[in-house]
N, C-alpha and C positions, 0 to 999 in steps of 0.2 A: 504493500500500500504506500511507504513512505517513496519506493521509487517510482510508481505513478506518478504523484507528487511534484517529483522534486522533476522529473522527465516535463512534466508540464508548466512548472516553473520557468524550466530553460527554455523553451517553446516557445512560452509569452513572451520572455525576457528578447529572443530572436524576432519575433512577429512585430514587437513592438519599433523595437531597429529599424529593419526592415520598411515600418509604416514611417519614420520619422526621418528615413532617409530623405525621404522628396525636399526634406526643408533645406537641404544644400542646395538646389538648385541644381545641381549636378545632372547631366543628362542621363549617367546611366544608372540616378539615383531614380527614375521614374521605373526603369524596370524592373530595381528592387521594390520598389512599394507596388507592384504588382504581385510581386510574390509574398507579400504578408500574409497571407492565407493558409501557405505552404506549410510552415512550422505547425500551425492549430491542424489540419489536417492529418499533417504525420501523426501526429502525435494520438490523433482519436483513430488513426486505421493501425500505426506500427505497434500500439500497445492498447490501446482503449477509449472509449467517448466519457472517462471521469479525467485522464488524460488533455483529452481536447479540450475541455471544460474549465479546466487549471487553468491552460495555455491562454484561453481566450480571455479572462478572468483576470491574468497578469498580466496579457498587451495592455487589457483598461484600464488599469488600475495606473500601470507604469504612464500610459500617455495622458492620462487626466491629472497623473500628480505633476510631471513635470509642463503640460501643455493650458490644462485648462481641464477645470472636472467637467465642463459640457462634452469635452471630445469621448469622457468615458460611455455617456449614452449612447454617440455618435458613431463610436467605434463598435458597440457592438451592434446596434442596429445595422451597421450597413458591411462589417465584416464576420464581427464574433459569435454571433448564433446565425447567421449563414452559415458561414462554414463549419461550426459544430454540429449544426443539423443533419449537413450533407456528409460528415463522417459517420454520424449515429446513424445511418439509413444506411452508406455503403456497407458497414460492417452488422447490419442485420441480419439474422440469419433463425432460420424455421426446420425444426426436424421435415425431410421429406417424406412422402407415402406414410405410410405406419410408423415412421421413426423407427424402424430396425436399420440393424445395421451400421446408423451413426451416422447416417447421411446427412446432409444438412442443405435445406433450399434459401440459395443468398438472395435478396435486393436486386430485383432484376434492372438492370443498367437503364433498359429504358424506361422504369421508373425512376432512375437517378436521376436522368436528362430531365424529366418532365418535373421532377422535383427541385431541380437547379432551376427550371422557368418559372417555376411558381414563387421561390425565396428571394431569389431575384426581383421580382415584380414588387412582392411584398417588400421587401428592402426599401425599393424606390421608392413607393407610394406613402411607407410610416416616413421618407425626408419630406413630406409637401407641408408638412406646417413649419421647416423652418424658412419657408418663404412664403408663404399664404394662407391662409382660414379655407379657403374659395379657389376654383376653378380660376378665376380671371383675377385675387389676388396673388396666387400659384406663378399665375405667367407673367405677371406686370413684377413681383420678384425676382425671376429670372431673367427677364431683358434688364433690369437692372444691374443684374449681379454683370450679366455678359456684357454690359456698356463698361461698366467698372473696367473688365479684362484687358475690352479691348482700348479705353483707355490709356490700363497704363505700357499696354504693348506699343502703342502708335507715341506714347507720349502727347495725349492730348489735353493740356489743361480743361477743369471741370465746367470751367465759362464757357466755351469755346463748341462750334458744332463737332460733331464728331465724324469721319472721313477717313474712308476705309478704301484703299489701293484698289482700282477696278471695279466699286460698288456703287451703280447710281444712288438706289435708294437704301441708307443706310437703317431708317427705320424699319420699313418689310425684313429685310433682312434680320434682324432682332429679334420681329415678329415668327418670323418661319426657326429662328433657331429655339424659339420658346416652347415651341409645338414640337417639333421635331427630338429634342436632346433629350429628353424626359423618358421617351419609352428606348431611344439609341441608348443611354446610361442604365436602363436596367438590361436589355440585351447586352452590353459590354460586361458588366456584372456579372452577368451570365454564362459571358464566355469565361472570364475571369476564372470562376470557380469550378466553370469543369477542367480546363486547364489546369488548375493546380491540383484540383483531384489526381488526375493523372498521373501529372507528376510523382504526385506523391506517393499513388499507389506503384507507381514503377518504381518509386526508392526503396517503398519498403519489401517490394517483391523482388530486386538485388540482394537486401540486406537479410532476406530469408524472414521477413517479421509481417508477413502480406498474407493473413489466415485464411481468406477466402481464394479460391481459383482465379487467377487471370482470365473476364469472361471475353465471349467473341465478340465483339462490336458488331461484325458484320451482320451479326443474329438477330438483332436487336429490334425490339416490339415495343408498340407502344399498348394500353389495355382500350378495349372496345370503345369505352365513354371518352378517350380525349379528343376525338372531333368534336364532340357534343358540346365539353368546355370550350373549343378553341370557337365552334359557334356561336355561343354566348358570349363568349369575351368580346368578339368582333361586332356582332349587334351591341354591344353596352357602349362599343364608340362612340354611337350616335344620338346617346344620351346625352344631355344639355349637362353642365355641373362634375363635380368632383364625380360621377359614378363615370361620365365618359373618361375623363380625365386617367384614372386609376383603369378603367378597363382598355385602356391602348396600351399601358403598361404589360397587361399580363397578355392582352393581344399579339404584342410585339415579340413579348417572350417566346409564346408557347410558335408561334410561325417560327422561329429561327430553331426549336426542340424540335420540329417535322423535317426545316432543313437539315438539321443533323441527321435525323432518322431518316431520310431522301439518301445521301452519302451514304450513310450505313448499307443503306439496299443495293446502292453503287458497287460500292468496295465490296460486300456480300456475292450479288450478282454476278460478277464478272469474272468469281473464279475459274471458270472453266472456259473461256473467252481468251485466244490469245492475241487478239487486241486489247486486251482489259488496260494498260500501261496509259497508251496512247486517251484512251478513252475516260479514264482518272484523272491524267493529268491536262485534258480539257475540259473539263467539269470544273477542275478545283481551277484552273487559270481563267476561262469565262466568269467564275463567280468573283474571286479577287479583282479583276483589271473592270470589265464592267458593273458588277455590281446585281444589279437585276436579274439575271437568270440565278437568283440565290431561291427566288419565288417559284420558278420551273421546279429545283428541287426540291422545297418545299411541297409542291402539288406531288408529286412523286411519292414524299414521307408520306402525306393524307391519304394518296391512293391508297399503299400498300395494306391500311385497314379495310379497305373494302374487295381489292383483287388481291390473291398472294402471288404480287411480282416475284418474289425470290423461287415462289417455287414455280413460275413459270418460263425463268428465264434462268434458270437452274436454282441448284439445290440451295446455294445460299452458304452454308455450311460449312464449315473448315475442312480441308482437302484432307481426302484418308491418305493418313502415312500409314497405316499398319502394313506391318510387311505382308508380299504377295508367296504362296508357293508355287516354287521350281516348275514349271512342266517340262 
């Protein structure tokens, strides 16, 4: 118990690092403060979720004593029970069938994915009162914050109109980044922590301390009802008020959890394809360089609930190694 503990200790003690790097200004301080997540994760997959808990518990403690006691709410709302959640769920695990045997049924992955869209969401939506009451006090806060930025990036005194390189109208602009970054900040979120999941689970499954099987990605399901939510989410856009507001958030999420699971069917699919190579790494460069056919794969993820692509377009399934006999 006491090295639990003290395992989660150092965790925090690194997480919080890690988050306080950004304050050098440093550039490849931003990519450490992406990885603050990493240490509370290991720590609730390589050894336990009382572990993670410690870890997350001592980032906040440590950055609200030295930063400000607000950042300790701050930090865990928007890292420290995100990511202890998403450990406590990967490393869940259920006797399978009858329980003989000893078998055990883990956390299936694409519940993870769809679990990251929804903490994610929720993340973003518990930060709207620190800029708003309301829907239209929500965005007049954040065109605020974002005039600030860019302020003091242009060097623009606070008298002074504000005049942005290439940008007729600097107001629309403001406007479209108030709407837009809200649900892009919880899908980045999003991506944030399945990333460091991985990570993590890949360190601890070097370091031999990764209890659950490496599962196949390329398998990966989502359960019957997530169209249904991902339905709902998207009709609550067009709600007037904080309900639309918060449901573009988890709107946003759960489309970019089908694109993952689109990929998945991808990379799944194509194993018995020997163009599969070419045909991967046009999917993943179409989505990066333009951007939009990220929604193609998306429709792809939604399909495969209703048609099963992977078994129509082969097995899907990790390629048998088992050895063949002689003839």
């Amino acid at each position: 118990m006491m090295w639990i503990v003290l395992i989660g200790l150092g965790a925090g003690v690194t997480s919080a690092l890690l988050f306080a790097a950004v304050a050098t200004g440093q550039p490849f301080a931003i990519a450490l403060f992406y990885l603050t997540p990493l240490p509370i994760l290991l720590a609730g997959i390589a050894w336990n979720h009382l572990a993670g808990a410690v870890a997350a518990a001592t980032a906040a403690a440590i950055l609200g004593a030295f930063l400000g006691y607000w950042l300790v709410l701050a930090f865990l709302i928007a890292i420290g029970l995100p990511t202890y959640t998403l450990a406590y769920l990967a490393m869940l695990a259920r006797p399978s069938g009858n329980g003989s045997g000893g078998q055990l049924e883990w956390y299936p992955v694409g519940r993870l994915v769809l679990a990251a869209a929804l903490i994610a969401a929720t993340a973003t939506a518990l930060s709207i009162p620190a800029f708003g009451i309301d829907a239209d006090s929500y965005r007049a806060g954040l065109r605020a914050a974002f005039e600030r930025v860019l302020r003091a990036q242009t060097a623009t005194p606070a008298g002074e109109p504000l005049v942005l390189p290439g940008v007729r109208d600097t107001k629309a602009t403001l406007e479209v980044l108030a709407i837009v970054m809200p649900p892009a900040a919880a899908c980045f979120s999003m991506i944030t922590l399945l990333a460091n999941l991985w990570l993590a689970g890949r360190v601890a499954r070097m370091s031999g301390r990764l209890a659950r099987p490496w599962p196949d990605i390329g398998a990966m399901r989502f359960p019957n009802g997530a169209p249904i939510l991902l339905a709902v989410m998207i009709a609550g856009t067009f709600v007037p008020g904080l309900v639309g507001l918060v449901s573009s958030f988890f709107a946003a999420t759960l489309l970019l959890a089908y694109a993952i699971l689109g990929f998945a069917i991808l990379h799944g699919a194509t194993r018995a394809i020997s163009a599969r190579l070419v045909i991967l790494i046009g999917a993943w460069v179409a989505v990066l360089m333009l951007g939009w056919p990220i929604f193609v794969v998306a429709i792809l993820g939604l399909a495969d609930t209703f048609i099963d692509l992977r078994g129509r377009l082969g097995k899907g399934g990790p390629p048998d190694l088992s050895p063949k006999p002689d003839k």
